[in-house]
C-alpha positions, 0 to 999 in steps of 0.5 A: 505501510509497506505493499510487497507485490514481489514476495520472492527473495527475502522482499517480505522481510524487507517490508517487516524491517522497513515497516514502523511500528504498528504499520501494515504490512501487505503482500500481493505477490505470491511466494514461489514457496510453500511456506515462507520464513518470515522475521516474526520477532521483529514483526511482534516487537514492531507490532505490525499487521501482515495482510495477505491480498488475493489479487483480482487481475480481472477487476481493475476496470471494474474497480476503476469505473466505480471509482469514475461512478461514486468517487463520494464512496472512496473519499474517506480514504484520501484526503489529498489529490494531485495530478499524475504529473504532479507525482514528485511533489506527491510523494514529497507532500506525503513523505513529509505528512505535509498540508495534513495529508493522510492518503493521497489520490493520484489523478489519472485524467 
């Protein structure tokens, strides 16, 4: 998966290449443009999904806080958690798909 929160200067065809097949790709940020070229060969030969996110600046503390209040509703999504201090061996865990990881939490406290 690939999460392009800039979607200026090409980034969202960045994404499509980097992206493997049958991945996602997801875009946060807003072109500048109106209509924006995207690579749709590779995209279809890849098979990928491309996902348009609305963002809601105004929603992360509440996002958060139900996170804090019902973590049992978000545990389907990981299946790992790890300090934030701990974010190199992170990424390592999940670049590697090591000790069955699938989604990785990051703990702020």
């Amino acid at each position: 998966m690939a999460v392009d929160c800039v979607a200026r200067d090409g980034t969202i065809n960045h994404s499509i290449h980097v992206t493997r097949n049958t991945g996602r790709v997801v875009v946060t940020g807003i072109p500048p443009e109106i209509q924006v070229a995207v690579d749709y060969h590779i995209m279809r030969r890849k098979e990928l999904h491309l996902y348009t996110v609305r963002r809601s600046n105004h929603d992360t503390g509440a996002a958060g806080e139900l996170l804090k209040r019902s973590p049992e509703l978000f545990h389907p999504m990981g299946t790992q958690t790890r300090p934030f201090d701990e974010i190199q061996q992170a990424f390592e865990l999940v670049e590697a798909y090591a000790d069955g990881v699938g989604k990785l939490v990051l703990e702020l406290d």
